[in-house]
C-alpha positions as CSV (number, residue, x, y, z in Angstrom):
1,X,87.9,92.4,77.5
2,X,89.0,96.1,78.7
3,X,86.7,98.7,76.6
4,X,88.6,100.9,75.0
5,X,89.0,104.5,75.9
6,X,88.9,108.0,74.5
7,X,92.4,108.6,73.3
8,X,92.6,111.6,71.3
9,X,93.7,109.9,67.8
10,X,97.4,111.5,67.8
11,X,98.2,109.9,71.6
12,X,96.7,107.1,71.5
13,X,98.1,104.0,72.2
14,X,98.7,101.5,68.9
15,X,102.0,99.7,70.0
16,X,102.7,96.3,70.8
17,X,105.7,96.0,73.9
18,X,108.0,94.8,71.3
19,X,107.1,96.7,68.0
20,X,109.5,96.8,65.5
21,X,111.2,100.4,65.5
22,X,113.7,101.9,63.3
23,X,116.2,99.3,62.0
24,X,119.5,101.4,63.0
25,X,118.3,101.7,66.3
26,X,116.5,98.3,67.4
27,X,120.1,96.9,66.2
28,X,122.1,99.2,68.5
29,X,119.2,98.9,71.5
30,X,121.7,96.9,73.8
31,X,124.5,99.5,73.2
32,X,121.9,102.1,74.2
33,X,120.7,100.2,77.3
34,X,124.2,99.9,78.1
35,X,125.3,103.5,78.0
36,X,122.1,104.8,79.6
37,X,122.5,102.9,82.3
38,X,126.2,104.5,83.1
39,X,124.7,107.8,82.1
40,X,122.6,107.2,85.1
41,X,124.7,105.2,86.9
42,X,127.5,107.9,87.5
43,X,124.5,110.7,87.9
44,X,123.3,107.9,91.0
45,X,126.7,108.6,92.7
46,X,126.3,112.2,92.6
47,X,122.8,112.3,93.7
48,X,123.9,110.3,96.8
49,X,125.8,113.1,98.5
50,X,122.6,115.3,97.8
51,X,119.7,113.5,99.1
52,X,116.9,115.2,99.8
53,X,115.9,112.8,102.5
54,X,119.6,113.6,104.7
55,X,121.9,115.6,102.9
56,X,120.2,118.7,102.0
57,X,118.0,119.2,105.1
58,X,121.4,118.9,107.4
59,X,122.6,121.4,105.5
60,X,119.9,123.7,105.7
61,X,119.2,122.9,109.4
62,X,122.9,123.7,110.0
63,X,122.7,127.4,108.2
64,X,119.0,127.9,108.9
65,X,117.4,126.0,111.7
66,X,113.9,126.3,111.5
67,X,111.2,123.6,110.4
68,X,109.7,125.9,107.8
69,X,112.3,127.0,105.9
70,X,113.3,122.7,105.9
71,X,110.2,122.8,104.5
72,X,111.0,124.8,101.5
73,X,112.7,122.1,100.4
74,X,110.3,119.9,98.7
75,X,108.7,123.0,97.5
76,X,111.3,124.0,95.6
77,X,112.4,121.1,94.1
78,X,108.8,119.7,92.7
79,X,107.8,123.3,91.8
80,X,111.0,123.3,89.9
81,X,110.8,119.6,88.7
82,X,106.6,120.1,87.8
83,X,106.3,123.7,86.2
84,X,108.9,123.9,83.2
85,X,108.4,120.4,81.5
86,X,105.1,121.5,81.3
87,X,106.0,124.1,78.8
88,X,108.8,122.7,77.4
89,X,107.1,119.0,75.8
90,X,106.6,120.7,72.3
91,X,109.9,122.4,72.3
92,X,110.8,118.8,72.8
93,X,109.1,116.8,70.9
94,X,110.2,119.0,67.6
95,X,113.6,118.5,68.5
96,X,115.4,115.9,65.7
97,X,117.5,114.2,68.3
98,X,116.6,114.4,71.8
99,X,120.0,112.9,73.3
100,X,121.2,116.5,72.8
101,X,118.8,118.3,74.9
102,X,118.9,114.9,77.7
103,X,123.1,115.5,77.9
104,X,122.9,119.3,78.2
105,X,120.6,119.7,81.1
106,X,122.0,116.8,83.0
107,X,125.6,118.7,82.5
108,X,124.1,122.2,83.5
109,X,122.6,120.6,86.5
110,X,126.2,120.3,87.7
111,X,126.4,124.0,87.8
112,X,124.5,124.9,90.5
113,X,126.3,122.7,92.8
114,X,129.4,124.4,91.6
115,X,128.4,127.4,92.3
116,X,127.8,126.1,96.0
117,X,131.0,124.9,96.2
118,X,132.6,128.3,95.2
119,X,130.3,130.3,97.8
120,X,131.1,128.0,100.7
121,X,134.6,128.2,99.8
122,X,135.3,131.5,99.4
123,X,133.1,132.7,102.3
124,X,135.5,130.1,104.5
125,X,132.3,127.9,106.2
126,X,130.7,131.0,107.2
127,X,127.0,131.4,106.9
128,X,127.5,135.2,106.5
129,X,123.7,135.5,106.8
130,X,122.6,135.1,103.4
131,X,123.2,131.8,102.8
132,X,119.9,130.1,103.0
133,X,118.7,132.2,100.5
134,X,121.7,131.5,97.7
135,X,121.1,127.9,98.6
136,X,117.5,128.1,98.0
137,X,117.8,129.8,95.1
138,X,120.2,127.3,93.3
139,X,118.7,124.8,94.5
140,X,115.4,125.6,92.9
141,X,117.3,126.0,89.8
142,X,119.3,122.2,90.0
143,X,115.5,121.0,89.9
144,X,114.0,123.2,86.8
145,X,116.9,121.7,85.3
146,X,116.1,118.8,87.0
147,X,112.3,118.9,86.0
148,X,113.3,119.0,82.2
149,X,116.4,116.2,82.7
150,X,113.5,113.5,83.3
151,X,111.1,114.7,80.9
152,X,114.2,114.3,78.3
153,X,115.4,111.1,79.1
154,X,111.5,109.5,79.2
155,X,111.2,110.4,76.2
156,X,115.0,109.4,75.0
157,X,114.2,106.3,76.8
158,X,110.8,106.0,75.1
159,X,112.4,106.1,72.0
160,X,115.4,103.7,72.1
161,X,114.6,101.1,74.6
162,X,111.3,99.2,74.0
163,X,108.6,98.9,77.2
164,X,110.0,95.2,77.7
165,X,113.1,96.4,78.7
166,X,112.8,99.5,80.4
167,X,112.8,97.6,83.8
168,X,115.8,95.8,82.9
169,X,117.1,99.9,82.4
170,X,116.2,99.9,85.7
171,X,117.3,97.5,87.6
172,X,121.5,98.1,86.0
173,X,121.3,101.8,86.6
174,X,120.0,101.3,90.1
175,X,121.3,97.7,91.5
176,X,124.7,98.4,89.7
177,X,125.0,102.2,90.5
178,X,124.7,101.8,94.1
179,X,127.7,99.7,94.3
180,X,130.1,102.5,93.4
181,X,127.6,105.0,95.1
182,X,128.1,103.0,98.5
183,X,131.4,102.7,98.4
184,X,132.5,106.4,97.7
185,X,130.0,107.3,100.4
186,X,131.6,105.3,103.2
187,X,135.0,106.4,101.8
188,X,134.4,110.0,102.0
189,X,131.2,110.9,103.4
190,X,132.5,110.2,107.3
191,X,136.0,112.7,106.7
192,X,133.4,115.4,104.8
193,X,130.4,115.3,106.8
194,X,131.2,113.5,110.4
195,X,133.0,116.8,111.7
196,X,131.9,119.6,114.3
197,X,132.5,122.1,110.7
198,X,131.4,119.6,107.8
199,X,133.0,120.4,104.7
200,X,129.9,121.5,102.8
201,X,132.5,123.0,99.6
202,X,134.0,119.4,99.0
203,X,130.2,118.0,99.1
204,X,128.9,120.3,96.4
205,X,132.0,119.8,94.8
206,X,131.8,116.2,93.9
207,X,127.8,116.0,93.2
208,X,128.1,119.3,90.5
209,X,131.3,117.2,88.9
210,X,129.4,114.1,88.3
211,X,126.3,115.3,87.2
212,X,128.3,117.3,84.6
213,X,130.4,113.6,83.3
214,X,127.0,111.8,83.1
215,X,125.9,114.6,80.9
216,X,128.8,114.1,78.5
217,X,128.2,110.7,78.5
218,X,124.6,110.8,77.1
219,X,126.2,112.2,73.9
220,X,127.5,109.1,73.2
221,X,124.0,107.6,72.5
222,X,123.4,106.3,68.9
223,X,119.8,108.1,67.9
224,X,117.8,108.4,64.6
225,X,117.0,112.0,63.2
226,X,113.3,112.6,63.9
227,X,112.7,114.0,60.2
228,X,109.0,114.2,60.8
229,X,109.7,116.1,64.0
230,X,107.0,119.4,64.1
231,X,108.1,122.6,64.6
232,X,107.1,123.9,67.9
233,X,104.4,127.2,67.2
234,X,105.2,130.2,68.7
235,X,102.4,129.7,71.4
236,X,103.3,126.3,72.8
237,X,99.3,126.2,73.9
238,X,100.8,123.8,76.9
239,X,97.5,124.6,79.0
240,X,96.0,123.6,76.4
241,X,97.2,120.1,75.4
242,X,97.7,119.2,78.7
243,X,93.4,119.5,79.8
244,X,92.7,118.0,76.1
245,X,95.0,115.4,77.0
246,X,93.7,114.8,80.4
247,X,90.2,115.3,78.9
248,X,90.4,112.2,76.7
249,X,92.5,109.9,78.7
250,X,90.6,108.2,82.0
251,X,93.4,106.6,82.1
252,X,96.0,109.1,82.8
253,X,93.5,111.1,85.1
254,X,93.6,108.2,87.5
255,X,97.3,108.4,87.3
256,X,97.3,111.6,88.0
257,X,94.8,111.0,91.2
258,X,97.6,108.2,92.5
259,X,100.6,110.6,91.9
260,X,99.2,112.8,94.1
261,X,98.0,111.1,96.6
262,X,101.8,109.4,96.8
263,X,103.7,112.5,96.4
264,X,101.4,114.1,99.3
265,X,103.3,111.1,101.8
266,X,106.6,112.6,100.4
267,X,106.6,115.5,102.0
268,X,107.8,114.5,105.1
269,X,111.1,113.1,103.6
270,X,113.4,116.0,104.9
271,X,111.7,115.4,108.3
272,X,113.1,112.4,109.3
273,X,116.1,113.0,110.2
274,X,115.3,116.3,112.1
275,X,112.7,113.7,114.1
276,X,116.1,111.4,114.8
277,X,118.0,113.8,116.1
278,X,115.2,115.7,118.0
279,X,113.8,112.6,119.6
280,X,116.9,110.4,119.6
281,X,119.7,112.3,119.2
282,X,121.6,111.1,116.3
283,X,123.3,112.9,113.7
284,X,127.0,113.4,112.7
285,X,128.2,109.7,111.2
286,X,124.4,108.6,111.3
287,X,123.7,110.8,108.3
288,X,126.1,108.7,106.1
289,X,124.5,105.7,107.5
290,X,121.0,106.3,106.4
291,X,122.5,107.5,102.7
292,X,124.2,104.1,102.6
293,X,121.3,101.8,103.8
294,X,118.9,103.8,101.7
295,X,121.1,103.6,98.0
296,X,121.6,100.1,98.9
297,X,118.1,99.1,99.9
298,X,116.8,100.8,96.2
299,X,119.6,98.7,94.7
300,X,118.2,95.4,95.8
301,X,114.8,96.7,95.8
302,X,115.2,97.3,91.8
303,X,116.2,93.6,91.4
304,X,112.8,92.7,91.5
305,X,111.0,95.5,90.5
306,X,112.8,95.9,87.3
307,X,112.2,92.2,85.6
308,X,108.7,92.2,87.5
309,X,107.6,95.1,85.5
310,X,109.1,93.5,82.5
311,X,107.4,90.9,83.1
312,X,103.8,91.7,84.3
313,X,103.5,95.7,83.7
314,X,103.9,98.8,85.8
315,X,100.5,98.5,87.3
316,X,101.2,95.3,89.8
317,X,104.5,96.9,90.5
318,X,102.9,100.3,91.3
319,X,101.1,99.1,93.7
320,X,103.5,97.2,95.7
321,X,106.0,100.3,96.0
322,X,103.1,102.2,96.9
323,X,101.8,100.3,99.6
324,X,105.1,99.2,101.0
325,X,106.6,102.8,100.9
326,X,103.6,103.6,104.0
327,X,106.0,101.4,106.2
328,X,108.7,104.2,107.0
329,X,106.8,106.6,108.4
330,X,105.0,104.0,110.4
331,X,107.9,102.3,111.7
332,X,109.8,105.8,112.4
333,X,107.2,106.7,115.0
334,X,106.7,103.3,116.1
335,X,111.2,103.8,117.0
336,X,111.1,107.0,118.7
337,X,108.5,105.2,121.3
338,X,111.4,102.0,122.2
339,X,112.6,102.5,125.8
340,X,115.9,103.1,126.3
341,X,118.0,103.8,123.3
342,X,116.8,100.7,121.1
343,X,114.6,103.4,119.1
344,X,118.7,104.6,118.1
345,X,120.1,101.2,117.2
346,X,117.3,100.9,114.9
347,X,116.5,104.0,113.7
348,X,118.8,103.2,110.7
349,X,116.3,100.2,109.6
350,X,113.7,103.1,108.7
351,X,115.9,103.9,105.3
352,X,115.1,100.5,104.3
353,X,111.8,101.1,103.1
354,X,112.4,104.3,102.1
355,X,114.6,103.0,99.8
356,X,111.4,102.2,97.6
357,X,110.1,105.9,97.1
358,X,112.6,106.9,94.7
359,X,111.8,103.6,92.5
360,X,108.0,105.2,92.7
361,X,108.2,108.5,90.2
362,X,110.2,106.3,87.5
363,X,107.4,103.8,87.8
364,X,104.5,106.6,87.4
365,X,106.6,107.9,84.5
366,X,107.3,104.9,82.6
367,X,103.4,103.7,83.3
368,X,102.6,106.9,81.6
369,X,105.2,106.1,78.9
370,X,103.1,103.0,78.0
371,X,99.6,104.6,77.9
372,X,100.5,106.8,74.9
373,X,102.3,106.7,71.7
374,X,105.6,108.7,71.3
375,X,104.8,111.3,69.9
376,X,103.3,111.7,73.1
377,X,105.5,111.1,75.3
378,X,106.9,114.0,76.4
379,X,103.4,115.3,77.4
380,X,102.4,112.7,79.2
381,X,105.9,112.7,81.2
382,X,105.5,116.5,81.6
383,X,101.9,116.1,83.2
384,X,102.9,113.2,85.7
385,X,106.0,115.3,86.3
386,X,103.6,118.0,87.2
387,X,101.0,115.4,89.2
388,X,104.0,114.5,91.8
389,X,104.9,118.4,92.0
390,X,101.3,119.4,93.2
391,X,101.2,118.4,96.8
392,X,104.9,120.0,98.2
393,X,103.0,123.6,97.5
394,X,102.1,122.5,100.8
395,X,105.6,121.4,102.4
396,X,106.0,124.9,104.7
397,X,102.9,124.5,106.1
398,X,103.4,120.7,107.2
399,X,106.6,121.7,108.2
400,X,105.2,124.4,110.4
401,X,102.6,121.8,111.9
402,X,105.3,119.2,113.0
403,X,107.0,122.2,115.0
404,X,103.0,123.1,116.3
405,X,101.7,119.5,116.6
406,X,104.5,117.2,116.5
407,X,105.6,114.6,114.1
408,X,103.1,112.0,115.0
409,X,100.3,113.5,113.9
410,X,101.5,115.1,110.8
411,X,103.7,111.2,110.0
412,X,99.8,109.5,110.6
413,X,98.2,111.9,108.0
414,X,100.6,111.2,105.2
415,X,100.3,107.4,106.1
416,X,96.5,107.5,105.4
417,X,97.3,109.5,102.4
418,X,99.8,106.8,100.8
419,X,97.5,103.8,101.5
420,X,94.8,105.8,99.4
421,X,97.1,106.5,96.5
422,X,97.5,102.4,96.3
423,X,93.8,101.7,96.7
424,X,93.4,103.6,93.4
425,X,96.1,101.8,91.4
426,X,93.1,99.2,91.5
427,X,91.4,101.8,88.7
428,X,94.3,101.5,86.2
429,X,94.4,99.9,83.1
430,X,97.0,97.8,82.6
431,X,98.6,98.2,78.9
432,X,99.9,95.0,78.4
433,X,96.6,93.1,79.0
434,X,94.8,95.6,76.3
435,X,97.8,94.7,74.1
436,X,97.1,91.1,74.6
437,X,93.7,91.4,73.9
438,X,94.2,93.3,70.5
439,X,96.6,90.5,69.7
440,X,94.3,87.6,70.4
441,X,91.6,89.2,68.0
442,X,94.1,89.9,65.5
443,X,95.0,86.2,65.6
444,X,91.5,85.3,65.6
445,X,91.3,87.0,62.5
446,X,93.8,85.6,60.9
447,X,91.9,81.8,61.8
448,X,88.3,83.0,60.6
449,X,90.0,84.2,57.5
């Protein structure tokens, strides 16, 4: 039997998969699935014309060049995405209906994109200089908004969808998003982005837009009042809660160990396609390739993972994604070696497994989700958020390196870094066997009695 741990009494973890929640909304939990999944659904086909992986790095590389300030990329956006929620869980958890908060950041994350749009626009595809810095600068805002977007639907989700059926969440919002997502990306993405003058304004148009409609769609979401929802104190003490939390929960510190370990082999992500079109020259239609192969690859991807983690618990799937998200990098390097121009051909085949790093952070989170009660969630989503953010403080430097020592080198390091990050998913606990045990002894009361 798994010994028990040191869960401080308010977090700990009491809940079987499939408790019994409030009456109003266990009867309304398919309606809920349902419209969370085209809340994220819709929100899947704007992120696909802003992936951090193509997208955003050609764009930069287009108006700035340099392998540094590419770097700044994943710096700002885990920063952003890591720091806030942190703060912001008891502001959260004391709010009565957390759809609210969920549907107004995901619509105000539509506005910096907008704003994008305009400057573009109005400065008539001229990079006048300065814009690297307003793109930088909105872009770190998108992911504070970002940061506190996934800390509000965990916890929305943690709430109305019980653990059972939070892969099934996953596998509609993903499989079923990247149908739409695919085909508006080979409809438009070739006339907007395969040009020698990309248009950039009709890009940023499109992603602020649908972020903004998924946002008004989370309204629609049938939620209980919390009436037993604390006020937040004046002093959110989030320091505070988070090392108590992390103090009494083994558990969580591990999970904290393999977030960072993973999000460490992230870094890289905007390299890739600077290495394929240093090494092999690609680029132009090529970018809408890789955006294509790499939605659909997470959509089949969360055909399995989803029901798997249904089925057997985060853990297993964890480490799967984990260890099979070390074969990009691997097989990127191995490409740019090929004689001749097979390395070209296939360099579209790398987006296959990279397909399974977005799937990653929603499995940490909804581990996390599982290894506290809800009152807790927020905080525990907050510190993983925080956990993947940690490592891209360094995403300058490694972007300076691959223009020092190359991309080998620096594409090696994060490999060993990923395979450690899945040896220790071999310290978790897994939730649904401690579950299963507390059940067995209750039933074995219930004979001796």
């Amino acid at each position: 039997m798994t010994p028990p741990r040191d869960f401080p009494p308010q977090d700990a973890l009491h809940q079987p998969p499939d408790s019994p929640r409030h009456a109003a909304v266990e009867s309304r939990e398919p309606r809920n699935l349902l419209l969370l999944a085209i809340h994220q659904i819709v929100l899947r086909v704007g992120w696909i014309f802003k992936t951090e992986s193509v997208i955003m790095p050609a764009f930069l590389d287009q108006v700035a060049g340099a392998g540094w300030i590419r770097g700044l990329l994943p710096v700002l956006s885990r920063l952003g995405q890591g720091v806030p929620p942190l703060f912001s869980a008891n502001y959260l958890r004391a709010l009565p209906r957390k759809k609210r908060a969920m549907a107004a950041l995901a619509t105000a994350m539509g506005l910096p994109f907008l704003a994008l749009a305009i400057a573009w626009t109005a400065m008539g595809g001229d990079n006048g200089g300065w814009m690297p810095g307003l793109f930088l600068s909105l872009y770190f805002v998108f992911f504070v908004l970002y940061g506190l977007y996934l800390v509000s639907f965990g916890t929305v989700q943690g709430k109305l969808i019980r653990p059972t059926r939070r892969g099934r969440l996953i596998m509609l919002s993903t499989f079923w998003g990247a149908i739409p997502a695919t085909l508006i990306a080979v409809w438009l993405m070739p006339g907007w982005l395969d040009t020698p003058s990309p248009n950039w304004g009709a890009v940023f148009t499109f992603v602020g837009v649908c972020f903004s409609l998924s946002g008004l769609l989370a309204l629609l979401l049938f939620e209980v009042r919390d009436e037993a929802a604390e006020r937040p104190s004046k002093q959110p003490a989030a320091l505070a809660d988070t090392l108590r939390v992390l103090r009494n929960d083994a558990d969580l510190r591990r999970l904290v160990w393999v977030a960072v370990l993973f999000a460490s082999g992230l870094i890289i992500l905007p390299h890739y396609q600077a290495l394929a079109r240093a090494r092999l020259g690609l680029s132009g239609v090529d970018l809408m390739v890789w955006v294509v192969t790499q939605n659909a690859a997470v959509a089949i991807f969360s055909l399995f993972v989803g029901p798997l983690a249904d089925r057997r618990g985060y853990r297993l799937v964890l480490r799967l994604l984990i260890f099979g998200s070390a074969i990009a990098p691997a097989f990127a390097i191995a490409l740019t070696r090929l004689p001749g121009g097979l390395g070209a051909g296939l360099f579209w085949l790398v987006y296959v497994p990279l397909g399974i790093t977005p799937l990653v952070p929603r499995m940490l989170l909804n581990y996390a989700l599982e290894i506290c009660e809800p009152a807790a969630h927020a905080r525990y989503q907050s510190i993983v958020t925080l956990a993947v953010a940690i490592p891209f403080l360094l995403s300058p430097l490694v972007g300076w390196l691959i223009d020092v020592v190359g991309f080998e080198s620096v594409f090696v390091f994060m490999i060993l870094l990923v395979l450690l990050s899945g040896c220790l998913t071999f310290r978790l606990d897994e939730p649904r066997d401690r579950l299963r045990d507390d059940e067995g002894q209750a039933a074995g009361a219930e004979w001796d009695g």
